[in-house]
C-alpha positions as CSV (number, residue, x, y, z in Angstrom):
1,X,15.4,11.1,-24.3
2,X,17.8,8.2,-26.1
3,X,19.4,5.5,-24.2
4,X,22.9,7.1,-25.1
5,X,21.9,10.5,-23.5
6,X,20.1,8.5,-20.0
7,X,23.6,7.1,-19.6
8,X,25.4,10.3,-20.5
9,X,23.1,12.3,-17.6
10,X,22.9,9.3,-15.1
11,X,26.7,7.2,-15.7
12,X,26.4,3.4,-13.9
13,X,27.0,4.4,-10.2
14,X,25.3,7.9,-9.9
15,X,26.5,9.7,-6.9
16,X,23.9,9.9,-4.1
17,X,23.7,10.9,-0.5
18,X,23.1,8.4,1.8
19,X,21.1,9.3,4.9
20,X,21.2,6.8,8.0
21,X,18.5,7.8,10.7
22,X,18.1,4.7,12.4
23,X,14.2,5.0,13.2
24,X,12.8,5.2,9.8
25,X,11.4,2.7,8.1
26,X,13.9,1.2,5.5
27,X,12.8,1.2,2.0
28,X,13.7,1.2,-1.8
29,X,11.7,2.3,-5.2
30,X,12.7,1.7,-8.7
31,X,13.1,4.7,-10.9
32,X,12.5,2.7,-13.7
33,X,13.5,4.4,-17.2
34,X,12.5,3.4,-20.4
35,X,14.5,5.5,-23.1
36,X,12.4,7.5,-25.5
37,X,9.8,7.2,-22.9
38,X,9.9,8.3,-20.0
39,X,9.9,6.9,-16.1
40,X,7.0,4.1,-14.8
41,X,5.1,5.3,-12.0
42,X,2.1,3.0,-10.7
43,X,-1.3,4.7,-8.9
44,X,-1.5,2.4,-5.8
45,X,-4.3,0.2,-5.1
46,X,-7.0,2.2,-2.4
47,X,-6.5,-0.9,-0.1
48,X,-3.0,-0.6,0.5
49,X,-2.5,0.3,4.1
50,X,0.2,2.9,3.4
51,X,-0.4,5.5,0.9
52,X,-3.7,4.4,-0.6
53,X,-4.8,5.6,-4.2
54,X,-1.4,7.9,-4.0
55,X,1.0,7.8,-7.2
56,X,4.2,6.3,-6.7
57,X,7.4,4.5,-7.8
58,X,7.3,0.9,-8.1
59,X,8.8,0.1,-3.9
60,X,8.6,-0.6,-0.7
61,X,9.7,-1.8,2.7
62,X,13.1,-3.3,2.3
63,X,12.8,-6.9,4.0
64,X,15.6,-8.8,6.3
65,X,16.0,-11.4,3.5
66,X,16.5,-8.5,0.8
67,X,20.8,-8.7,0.2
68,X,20.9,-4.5,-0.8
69,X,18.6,-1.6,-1.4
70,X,18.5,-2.6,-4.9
71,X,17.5,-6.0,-4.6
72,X,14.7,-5.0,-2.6
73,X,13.8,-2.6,-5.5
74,X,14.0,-4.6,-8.0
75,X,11.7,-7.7,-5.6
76,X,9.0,-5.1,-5.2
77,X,8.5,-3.8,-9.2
78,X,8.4,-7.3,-9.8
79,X,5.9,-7.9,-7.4
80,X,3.7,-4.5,-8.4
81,X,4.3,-4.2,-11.7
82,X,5.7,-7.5,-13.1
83,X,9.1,-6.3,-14.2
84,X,11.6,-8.8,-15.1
85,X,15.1,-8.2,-12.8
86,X,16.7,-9.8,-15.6
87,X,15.3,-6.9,-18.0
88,X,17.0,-4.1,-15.6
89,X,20.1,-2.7,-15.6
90,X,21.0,-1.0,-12.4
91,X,22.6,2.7,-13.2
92,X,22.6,3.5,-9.6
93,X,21.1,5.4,-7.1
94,X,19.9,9.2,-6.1
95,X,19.5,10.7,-2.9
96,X,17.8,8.9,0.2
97,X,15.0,10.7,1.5
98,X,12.7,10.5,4.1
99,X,9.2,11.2,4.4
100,X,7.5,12.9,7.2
101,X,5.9,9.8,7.9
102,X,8.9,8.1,8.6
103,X,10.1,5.6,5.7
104,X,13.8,6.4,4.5
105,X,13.4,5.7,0.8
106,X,16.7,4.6,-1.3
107,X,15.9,5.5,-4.9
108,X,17.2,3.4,-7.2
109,X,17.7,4.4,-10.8
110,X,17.6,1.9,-13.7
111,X,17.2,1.1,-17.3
112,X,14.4,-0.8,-18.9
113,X,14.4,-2.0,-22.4
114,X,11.9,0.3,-24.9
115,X,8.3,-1.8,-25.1
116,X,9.5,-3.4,-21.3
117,X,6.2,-5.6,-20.9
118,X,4.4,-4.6,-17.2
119,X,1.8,-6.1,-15.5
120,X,-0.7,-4.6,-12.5
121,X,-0.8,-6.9,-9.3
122,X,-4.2,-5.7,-8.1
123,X,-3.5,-6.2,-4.4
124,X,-1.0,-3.5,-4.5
125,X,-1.3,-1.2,-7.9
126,X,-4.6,-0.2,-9.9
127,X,-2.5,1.6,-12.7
128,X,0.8,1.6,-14.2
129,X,1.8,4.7,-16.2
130,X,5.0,6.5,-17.8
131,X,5.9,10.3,-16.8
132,X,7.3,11.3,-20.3
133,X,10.8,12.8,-20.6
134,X,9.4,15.8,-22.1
135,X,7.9,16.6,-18.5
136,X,11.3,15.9,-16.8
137,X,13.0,18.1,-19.1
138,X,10.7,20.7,-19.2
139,X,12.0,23.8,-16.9
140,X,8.8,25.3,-15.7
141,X,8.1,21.6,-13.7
142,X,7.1,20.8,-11.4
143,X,5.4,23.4,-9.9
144,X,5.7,24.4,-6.0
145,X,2.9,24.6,-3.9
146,X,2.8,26.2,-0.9
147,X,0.6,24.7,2.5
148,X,0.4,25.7,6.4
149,X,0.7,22.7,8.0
150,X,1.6,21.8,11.4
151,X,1.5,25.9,12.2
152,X,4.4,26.5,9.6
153,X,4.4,27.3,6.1
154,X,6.0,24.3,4.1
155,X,7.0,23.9,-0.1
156,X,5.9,21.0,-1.7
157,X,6.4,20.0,-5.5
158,X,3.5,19.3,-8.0
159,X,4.2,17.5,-11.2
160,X,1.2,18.1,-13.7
161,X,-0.2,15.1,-15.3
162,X,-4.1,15.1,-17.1
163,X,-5.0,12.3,-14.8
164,X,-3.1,12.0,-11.9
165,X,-1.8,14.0,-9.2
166,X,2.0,13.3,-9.0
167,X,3.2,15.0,-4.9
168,X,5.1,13.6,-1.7
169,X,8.2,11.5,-1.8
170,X,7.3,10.6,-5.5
171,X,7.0,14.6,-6.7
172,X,10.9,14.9,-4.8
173,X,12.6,12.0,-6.2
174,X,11.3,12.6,-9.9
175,X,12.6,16.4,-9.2
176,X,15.6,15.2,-8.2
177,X,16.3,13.3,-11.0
178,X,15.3,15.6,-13.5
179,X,17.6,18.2,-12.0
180,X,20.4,15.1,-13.2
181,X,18.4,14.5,-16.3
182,X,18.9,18.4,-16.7
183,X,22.4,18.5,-15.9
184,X,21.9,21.4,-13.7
185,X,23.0,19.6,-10.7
């Protein structure tokens, strides 16, 4: 997907819901998207003390010095991944969610410039990789999975990659904005 159609499907201040329950842990990822790519998603380091070895987006805990959601976004995938804030342009946000292990996540969508150069911290990420378009687009993905757990039957979302599992919070927010990408929503 071009740049002209990202900012046709996701305009500068996408419309999100914002959820505020007070006792989850505030945090923000970057939906970083590079056009005629696809969106960056890192594998996090096995000795991170949330969410070891788990794919993810680029985030985390958003800390008291952090002036917005986005800022805090954009401190952490420079942190984990080495992106330059200068290099990002800030389309807006999708929906909050929040886990069942209590962080409320503020997704924040963004462009990065085609070739963006990354870097892996090792303390926090062990891979860097791009879900392509073609995935986001494609109207058989992701794939629901159904689990017993907690004595109830519960949906999750699966996105199919060769090497990684993509579920959780990550599998949810990439649905989410492929639904946009898709216009269906």
């Amino acid at each position: 997907m071009n740049e002209a159609a990202l900012r046709e499907r996701l305009p500068v201040g996408v419309v999100h819901s914002r959820l505020s329950l007070a006792r989850n842990r505030p945090s923000a990822v970057l939906v970083a998207l590079e056009p005629e790519r696809g969106v960056w998603l890192t594998r996090r380091s096995g000795m991170m003390p949330n969410h070891a070895g788990q794919v993810s987006l680029p985030g985390g805990k958003v800390e008291p010095g952090d002036a917005s959601v986005e800022a805090a976004a954009l401190r952490e995938a420079h942190e984990e991944i080495g992106l330059d804030p200068a290099a990002v342009e800030i389309l807006g946000r999708l929906d909050d969610y929040i886990t069942g292990t209590g962080f409320h996540i503020a997704p924040v969508v963004a462009l990065v410039p085609r070739g963006v150069e990354l870097h892996v911290a090792s303390a926090e990420v062990e891979e860097i990789f791009c879900l392509p378009f073609a995935d986001l687009m494609d109207p058989e993905l992701p794939r629901a999975r159904l689990t017993h757990l907690h004595g109830a039957d519960r949906v999750f979302y699966v996105w199919p990659h060769e090497h990684h599992v993509i579920w959780g919070a990550t599998a949810e927010i990439l649905r989410t904005l492929a639904i946009k990408l898709r216009g269906v929503a």
